[in-house]
C-alpha positions as CSV (number, residue, x, y, z in Angstrom):
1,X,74.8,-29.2,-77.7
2,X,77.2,-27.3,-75.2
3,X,80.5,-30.0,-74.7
4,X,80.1,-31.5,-71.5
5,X,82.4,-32.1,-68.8
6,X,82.2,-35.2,-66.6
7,X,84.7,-36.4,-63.3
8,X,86.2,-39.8,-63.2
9,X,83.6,-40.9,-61.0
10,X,80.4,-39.6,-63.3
11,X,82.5,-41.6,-66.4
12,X,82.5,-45.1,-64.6
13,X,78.9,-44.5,-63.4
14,X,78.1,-43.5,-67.4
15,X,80.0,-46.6,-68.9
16,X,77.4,-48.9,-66.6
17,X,74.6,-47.0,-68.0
18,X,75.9,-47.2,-71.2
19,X,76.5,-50.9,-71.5
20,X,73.7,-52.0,-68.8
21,X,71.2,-54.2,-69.7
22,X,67.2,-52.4,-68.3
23,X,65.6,-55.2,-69.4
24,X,65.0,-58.7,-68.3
25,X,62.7,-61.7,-68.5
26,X,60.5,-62.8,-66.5
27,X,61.0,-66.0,-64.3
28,X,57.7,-67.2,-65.9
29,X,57.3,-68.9,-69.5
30,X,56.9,-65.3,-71.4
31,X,58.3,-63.2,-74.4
32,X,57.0,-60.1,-72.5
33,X,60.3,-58.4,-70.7
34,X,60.6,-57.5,-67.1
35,X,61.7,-53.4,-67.6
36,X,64.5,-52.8,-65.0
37,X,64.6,-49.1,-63.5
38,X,67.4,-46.9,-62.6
39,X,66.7,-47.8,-58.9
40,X,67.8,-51.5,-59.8
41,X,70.7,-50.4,-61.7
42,X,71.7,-48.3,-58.2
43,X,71.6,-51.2,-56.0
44,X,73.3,-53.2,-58.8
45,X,76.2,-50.7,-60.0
46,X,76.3,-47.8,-58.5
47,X,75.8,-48.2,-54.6
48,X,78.4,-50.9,-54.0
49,X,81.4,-49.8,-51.8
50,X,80.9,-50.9,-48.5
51,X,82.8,-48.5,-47.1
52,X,78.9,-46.5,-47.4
53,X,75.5,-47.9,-46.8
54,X,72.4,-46.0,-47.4
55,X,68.3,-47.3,-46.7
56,X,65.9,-45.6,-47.5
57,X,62.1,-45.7,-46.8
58,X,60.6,-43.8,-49.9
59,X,57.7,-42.8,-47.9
60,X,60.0,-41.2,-45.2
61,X,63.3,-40.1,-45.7
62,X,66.6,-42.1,-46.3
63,X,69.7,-43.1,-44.2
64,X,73.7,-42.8,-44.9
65,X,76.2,-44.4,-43.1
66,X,79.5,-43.9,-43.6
67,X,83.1,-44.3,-41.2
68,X,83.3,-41.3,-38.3
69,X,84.9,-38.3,-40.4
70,X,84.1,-38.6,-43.5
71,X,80.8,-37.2,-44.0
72,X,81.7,-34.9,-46.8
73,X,83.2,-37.8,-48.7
74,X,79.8,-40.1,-48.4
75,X,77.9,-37.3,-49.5
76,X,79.9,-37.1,-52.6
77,X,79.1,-40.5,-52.9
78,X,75.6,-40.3,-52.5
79,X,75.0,-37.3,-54.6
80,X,76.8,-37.8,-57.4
81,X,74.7,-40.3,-59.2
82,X,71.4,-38.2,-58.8
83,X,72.7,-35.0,-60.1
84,X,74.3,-37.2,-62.9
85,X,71.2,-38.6,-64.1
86,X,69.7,-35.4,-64.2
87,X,72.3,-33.7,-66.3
88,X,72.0,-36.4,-68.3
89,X,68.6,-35.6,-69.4
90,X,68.4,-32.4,-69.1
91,X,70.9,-32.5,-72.0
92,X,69.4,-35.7,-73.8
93,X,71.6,-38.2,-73.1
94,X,69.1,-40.3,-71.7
95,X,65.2,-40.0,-71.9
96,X,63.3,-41.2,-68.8
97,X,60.1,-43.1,-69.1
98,X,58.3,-43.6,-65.6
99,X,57.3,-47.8,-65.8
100,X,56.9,-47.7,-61.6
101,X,54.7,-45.1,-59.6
102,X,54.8,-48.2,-57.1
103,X,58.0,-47.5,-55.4
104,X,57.0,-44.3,-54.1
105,X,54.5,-45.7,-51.8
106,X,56.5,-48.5,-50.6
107,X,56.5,-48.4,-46.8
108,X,59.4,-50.5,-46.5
109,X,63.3,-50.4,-46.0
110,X,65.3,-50.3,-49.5
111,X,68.8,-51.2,-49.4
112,X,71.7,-49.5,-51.3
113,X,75.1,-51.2,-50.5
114,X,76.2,-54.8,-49.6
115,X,74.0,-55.5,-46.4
116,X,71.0,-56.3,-45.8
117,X,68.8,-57.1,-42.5
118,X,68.4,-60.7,-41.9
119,X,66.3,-60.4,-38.6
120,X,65.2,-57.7,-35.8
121,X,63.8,-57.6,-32.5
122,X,62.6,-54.7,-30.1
123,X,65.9,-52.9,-30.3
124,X,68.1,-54.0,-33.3
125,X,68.3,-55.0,-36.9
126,X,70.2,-58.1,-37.7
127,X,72.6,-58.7,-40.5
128,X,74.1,-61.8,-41.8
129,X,77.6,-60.7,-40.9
130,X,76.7,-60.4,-37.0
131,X,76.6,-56.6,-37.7
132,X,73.7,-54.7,-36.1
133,X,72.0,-51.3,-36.0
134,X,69.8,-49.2,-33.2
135,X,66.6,-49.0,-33.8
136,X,66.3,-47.1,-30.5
137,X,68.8,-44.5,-31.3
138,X,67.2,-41.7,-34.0
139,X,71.0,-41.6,-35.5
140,X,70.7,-45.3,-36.5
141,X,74.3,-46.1,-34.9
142,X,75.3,-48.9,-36.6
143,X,77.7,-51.7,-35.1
144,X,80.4,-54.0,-35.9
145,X,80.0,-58.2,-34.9
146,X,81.9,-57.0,-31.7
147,X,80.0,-54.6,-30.7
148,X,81.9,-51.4,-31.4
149,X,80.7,-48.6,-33.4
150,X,81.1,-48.7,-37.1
151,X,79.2,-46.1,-38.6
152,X,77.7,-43.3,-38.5
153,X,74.5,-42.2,-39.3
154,X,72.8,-39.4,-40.9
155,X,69.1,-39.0,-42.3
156,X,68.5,-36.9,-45.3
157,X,64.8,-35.9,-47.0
158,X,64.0,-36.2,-50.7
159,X,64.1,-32.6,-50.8
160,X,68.1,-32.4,-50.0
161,X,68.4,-35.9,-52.2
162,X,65.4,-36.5,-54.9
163,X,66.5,-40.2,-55.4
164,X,63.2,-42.2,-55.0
165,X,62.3,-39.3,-58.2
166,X,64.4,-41.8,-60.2
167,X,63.8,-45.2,-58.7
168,X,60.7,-46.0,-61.1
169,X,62.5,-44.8,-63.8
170,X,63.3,-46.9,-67.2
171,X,66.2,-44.9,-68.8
172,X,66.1,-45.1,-72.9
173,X,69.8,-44.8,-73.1
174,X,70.8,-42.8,-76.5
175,X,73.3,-43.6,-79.0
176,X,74.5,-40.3,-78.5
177,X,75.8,-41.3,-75.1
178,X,76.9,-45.0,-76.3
179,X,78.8,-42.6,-78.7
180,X,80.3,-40.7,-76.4
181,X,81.4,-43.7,-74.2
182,X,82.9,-45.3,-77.8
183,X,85.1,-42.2,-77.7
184,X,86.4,-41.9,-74.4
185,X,84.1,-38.8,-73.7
186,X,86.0,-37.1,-76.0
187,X,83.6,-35.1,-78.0
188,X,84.0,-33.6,-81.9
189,X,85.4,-30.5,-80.7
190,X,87.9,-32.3,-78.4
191,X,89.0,-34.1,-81.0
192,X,88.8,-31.9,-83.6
193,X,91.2,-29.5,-81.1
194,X,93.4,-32.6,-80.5
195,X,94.3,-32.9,-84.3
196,X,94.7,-29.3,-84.7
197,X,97.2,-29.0,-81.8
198,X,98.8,-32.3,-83.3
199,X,98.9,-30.5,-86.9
200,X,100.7,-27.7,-85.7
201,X,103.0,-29.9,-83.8
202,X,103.9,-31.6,-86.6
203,X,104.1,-28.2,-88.6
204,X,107.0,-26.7,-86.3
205,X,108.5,-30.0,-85.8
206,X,109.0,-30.0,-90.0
207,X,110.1,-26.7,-89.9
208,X,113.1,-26.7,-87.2
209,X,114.0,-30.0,-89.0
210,X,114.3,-27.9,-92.3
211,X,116.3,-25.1,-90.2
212,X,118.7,-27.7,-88.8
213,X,119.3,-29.8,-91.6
214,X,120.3,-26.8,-94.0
């Protein structure tokens, strides 16, 4: 397998994976296990600065929201997860079994972030915070318990951002990539390079000792 580079932000998202627990029981008297998907494990883990809120409607398209200027910046945030998981499997790391064909037919709001709509009328959805957001305005402006602007908005389709691909997903996490999380990412190449660089060090260091001392 080629050595794999990751950023700071795909490690965190891979050290949740790694030590995340996808399944859980039911609320009802059973030894059968409730299978969570990768969809949970976004609301739960990976979708939490509230600095970004995304909804989506899997039937639709989805919503981002993010502070007026940094656009780029929230759709770092919203991308990187997706085109993590599918490196991930495209090299193995992770083998994804489809448990919920459900979600993809769901014709109502899911949310990814810290919010979530308490109540809505004719021309706004409620949060618990006193927040609100148009339902009038196609951009889905989005404001603060004063009434000022706090996000924007932008709609994206699946075709930009395959997310709902992976919502019904239940990831079989390998112990290749617990492996690699063990190790820092570092893989045997890495560290094989580390302890040759530290050999030679150690090398020259013994030899100008020998050159000074005699």
């Amino acid at each position: 397998m080629e050595t794999l580079h990751f950023s700071e932000k795909e490690k965190q998202i891979i050290r949740e994976l790694a030590k995340y627990d996808f399944s859980e029981k039911t609320e009802k008297e059973s030894t059968e296990p409730k299978l969570i998907t990768l969809g949970w494990f976004f609301q739960k883990k990976v979708y939490t600065n509230s600095e970004y809120q995304i909804i989506v409607r899997p039937q639709e398209c989805g919503m981002i929201w993010y502070k007026e200027g940094f656009q780029a910046e929230a759709y770092y945030y919203l991308l990187t997860p997706i085109l993590l998981m599918k490196k991930l499997i495209q090299h193995r790391l992770i083998f994804p079994l489809p448990i919920d064909e459900t979600v993809k037919k769901y014709s109502g709001w899911i949310y990814l972030g810290t919010q979530e709509f308490q109540k809505e009328d004719q021309e706004y959805l409620y949060f618990a915070s006193n927040e609100k957001m148009s339902k009038i305005d196609g951009r889905g402006s989005w404001f603060d318990e004063n009434g000022k602007k706090k996000y924007c908005g932008n709609k994206f389709s699946y075709d930009q951002v395959p997310m709902i691909d992976f919502f019904g997903i239940w990831p079989i996490i390998t112990p290749e990539l617990k492996k690699l999380v063990e190790d820092d990412f570092k893989t045997t190449e890495y560290k094989t390079l580390c302890w040759t660089r530290m050999a030679a060090i150690i090398a020259f260091m013994g030899m100008l000792a020998s050159i000074i001392l005699s």
